[in-house]
C-alpha positions, 0 to 999 in steps of 0.5 A: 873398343880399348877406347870405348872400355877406358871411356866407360871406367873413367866415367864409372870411377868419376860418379863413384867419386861423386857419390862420395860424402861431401865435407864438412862446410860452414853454410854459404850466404846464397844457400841460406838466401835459398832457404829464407826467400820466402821470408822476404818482399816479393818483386813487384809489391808496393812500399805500402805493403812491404810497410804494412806486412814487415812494418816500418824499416829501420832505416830509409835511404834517401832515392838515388837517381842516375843522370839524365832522365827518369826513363831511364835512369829511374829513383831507386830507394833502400829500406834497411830492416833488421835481417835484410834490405829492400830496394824500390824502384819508383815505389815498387820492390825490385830486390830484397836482399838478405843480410849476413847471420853473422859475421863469420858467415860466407859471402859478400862482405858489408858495405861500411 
C-alpha cells in the first residue's frame, strides 16, 4: 500500500510539472516545415506541375544516378527555389524540403 501511495504522488508531481509553462524558445526548423507543408509540392506530382503552380526553379541540378542499373539506383534531379528544394525521382516529386528563414534559425546547417 506504502508503495502504491508513493507511485500515485510521483505520478501526481510529475503531470503537475508538465503542466508547467514551457520556456521561452526560438522556433525549431521541423515546427516551422510543420506549419508551411502545405505550402510545398506534394509526393507524387509531375515536373510539369511543380513548374506550372510554383514556376520555374531557380536553379536545376543536373540528375545524379547511383551505379549499377535505373531500377534500382534511379536519377534523382533537385530543383532549388527561393525558400525551398524539390527532389524528383525520374520526373516525379519524392521530397521537398523547406529552406532556413534565417540564418539563426535551428536546424541542419546548409550544404555550401
Amino acid at each position: 500500500m506504502k508503495a502504491h501511495s508513493l507511485f500515485l504522488a510521483l505520478a501526481l508531481s510529475t503531470g503537475l510539472l508538465l503542466q508547467a509553462s514551457p520556456a521561452p524558445a526560438d522556433t525549431l526548423l521541423v515546427e516551422r516545415v510543420r506549419a508551411e507543408s502545405g505550402n510545398l509540392p506534394a509526393r507524387g506530382q509531375s515536373m510539369a506541375q511543380v513548374e506550372a503552380r510554383f514556376g520555374a526553379p531557380e536553379r536545376k541540378h543536373a540528375p545524379v544516378a547511383g551505379p549499377g542499373d535505373r531500377k534500382h539506383n534511379p536519377p534523382i534531379t533537385r530543383w532549388d527555389y527561393a525558400g525551398f528544394s524539390v527532389y524528383f525521382e525520374h520526373s516525379h516529386v519524392i521530397d521537398a524540403v523547406q529552406a532556413k528563414s534565417h540564418p539563426a534559425e535551428l536546424g541542419p546547417k546548409p550544404v555550401q
